[in-house]
N, C-alpha and C positions, 0 to 999 in steps of 0.2 A: 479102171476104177469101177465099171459098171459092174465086173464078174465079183469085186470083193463087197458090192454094196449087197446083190444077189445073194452072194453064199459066204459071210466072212467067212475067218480060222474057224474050223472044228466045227459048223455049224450043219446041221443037216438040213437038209433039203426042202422039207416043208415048213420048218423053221424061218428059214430064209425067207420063203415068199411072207409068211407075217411080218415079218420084219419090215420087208421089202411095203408091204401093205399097210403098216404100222407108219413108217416115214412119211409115205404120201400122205396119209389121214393129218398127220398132224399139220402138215403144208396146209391142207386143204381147210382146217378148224384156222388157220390164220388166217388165211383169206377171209372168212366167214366173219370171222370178229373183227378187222380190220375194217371190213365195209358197213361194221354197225357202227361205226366211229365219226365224228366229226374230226376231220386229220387239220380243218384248217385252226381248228383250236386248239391245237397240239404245237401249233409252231414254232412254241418257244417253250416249250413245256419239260422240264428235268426228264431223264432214262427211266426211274423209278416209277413215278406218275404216268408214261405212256403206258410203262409194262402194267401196271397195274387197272389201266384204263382198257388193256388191250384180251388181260387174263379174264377180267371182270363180264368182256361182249362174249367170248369164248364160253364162258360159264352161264348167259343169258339166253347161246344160241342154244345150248342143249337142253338147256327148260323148255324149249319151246314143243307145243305136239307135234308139232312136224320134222322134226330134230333127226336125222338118218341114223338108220342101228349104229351104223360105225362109232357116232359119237357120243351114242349114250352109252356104250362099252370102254371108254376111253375118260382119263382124268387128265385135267391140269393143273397148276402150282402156280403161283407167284412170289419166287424168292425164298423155297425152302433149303433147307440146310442137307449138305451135303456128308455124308459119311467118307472119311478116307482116314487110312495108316496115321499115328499122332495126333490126331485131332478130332476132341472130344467138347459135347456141350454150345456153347459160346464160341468157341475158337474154331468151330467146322464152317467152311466156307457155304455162301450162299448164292446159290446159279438164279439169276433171274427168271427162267420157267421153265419147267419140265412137266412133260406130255408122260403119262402111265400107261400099260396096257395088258393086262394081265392073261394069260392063255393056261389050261392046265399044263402045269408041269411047268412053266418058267413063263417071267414077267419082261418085257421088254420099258427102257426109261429113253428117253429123246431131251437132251438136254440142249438149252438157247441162253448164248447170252448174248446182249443187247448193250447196242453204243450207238449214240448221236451225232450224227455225221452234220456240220453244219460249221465248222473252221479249222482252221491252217493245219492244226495239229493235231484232227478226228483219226487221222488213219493210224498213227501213232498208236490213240489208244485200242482202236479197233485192234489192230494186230499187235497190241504188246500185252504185258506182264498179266495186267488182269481184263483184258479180252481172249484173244485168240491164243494165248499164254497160258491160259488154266487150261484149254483142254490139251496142250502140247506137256505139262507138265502132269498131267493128269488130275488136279485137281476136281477136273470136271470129268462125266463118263467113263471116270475108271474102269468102268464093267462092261461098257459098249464098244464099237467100233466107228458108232457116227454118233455126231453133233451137229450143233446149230447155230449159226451167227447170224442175229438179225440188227439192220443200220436202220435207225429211224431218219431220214434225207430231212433236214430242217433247213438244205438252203440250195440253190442249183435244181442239179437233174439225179433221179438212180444212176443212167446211164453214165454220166459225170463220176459220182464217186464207184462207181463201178472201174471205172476207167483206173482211177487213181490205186483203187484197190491192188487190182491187176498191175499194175505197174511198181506197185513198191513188194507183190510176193515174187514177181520175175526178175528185177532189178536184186532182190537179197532173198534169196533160196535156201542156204544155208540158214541165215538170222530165223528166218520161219519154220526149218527144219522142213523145208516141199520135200515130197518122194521124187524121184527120178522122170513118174512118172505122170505126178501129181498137180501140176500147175491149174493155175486158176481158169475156170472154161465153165460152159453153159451146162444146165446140170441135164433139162431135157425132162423133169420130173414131174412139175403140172403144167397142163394147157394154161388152167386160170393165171398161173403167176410163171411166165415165160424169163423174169428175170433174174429166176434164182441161179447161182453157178454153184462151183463145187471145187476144192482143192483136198489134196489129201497131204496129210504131215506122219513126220518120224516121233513118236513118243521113246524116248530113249528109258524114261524110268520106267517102263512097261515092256518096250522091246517088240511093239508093235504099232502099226499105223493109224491114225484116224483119218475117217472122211467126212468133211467138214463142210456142211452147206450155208450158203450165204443167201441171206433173202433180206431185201433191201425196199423198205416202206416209204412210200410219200409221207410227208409231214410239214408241207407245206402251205402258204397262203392261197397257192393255186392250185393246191389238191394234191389227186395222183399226177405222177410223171415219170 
């Protein structure tokens, strides 16, 4: 998974490493606006309101004059509309946040969507129809090869719904459409956020695969965990 995150299909070589440089940026811009956050006032707070609480620090760190090039070369969104095949206006679906980055000659997009982890029946929607389902269906990242799943932890531990995670894409492989070679594992991608993993899936109305990072938020009374 690491050689297709490097260098997807068709993609050349110096391409790649923006790419490659482009993914960690936007990791890195979440960390950043996650620790302008007061998380424990988040702790019961709807998916909309985080993201928008979260897009909002993201947007405050880059005003700042100390702000690193990377991120003042770099945009993000909160819940813009998605362009895909049939779906026009109103009816184009809408990803909770997408990172831009523009280089001459082509534009790289990093799309995340975001679920609540915080009872019985979170993982469900984390990995179904309209979580981890748009981008298996393409709805989301039509045009990329990676995406983004971020869990805001509103009860327990990461580790906890990490766990759980993991155990219902190896428990139903097929249901997820995992690659052969794809299951869910440590991604290895930032020092700051050591608990991101990474799974990669079959997009069958595409006819190629996505690699799908999971990073997973305290949103606790007790904070980070």
């Amino acid at each position: 998974m690491a050689e297709r995150l490097q260098r997807p299909r068709g993609t050349p070589g110096g391409k790649a490493l923006y790419r490659l440089a482009f993914i960690r940026n936007c990791h890195r811009w979440i960390v950043v606006g996650y620790a302008m956050l007061d998380v424990r006032s988040l702790s019961r707070t709807q998916e909309p309101a985080i993201t928008g609480e979260l897009v909002r620090a993201m947007k405050e760190a880059k005003l700042k004059v100390d702000a690193p090039t990377w991120m003042i070369r770099m945009y993000v969104a909160d819940d813009p509309p998605m362009n895909a095949p049939g779906r026009l206006g109103k009816q184009r679906r809408r990803v909770d946040i997408e990172f831009e980055r523009s280089e001459r000659g082509f534009t790289f997009h990093f799309h995340c969507e975001a679920k609540r982890l915080y009872r019985s029946d979170s993982v469900a929607e984390y990995l179904g129809e309209k979580g981890l389902g748009m981008f298996l269906s393409s709805e989301y990242a039509r045009n990329e090869d990676v995406g983004g799943m971020l869990g805001y932890v509103q009860s327990e531990s990461i580790a906890v719904w990490m766990a759980r995670l993991k155990a219902a894409l190896t428990s139903e492989p097929a249901k997820y459409a995992v690659t052969s070679d794809g299951a869910l594992e440590i991604a290895a991608l930032l020092p700051e956020l050591p608990q991101i993993h990474r799974s990669e899936h079959e997009r069958l109305p595409l006819g190629r695969p996505i690699l799908i990072f999971h990073t997973l938020l305290a949103f606790t009374n007790s904070g980070s965990t």
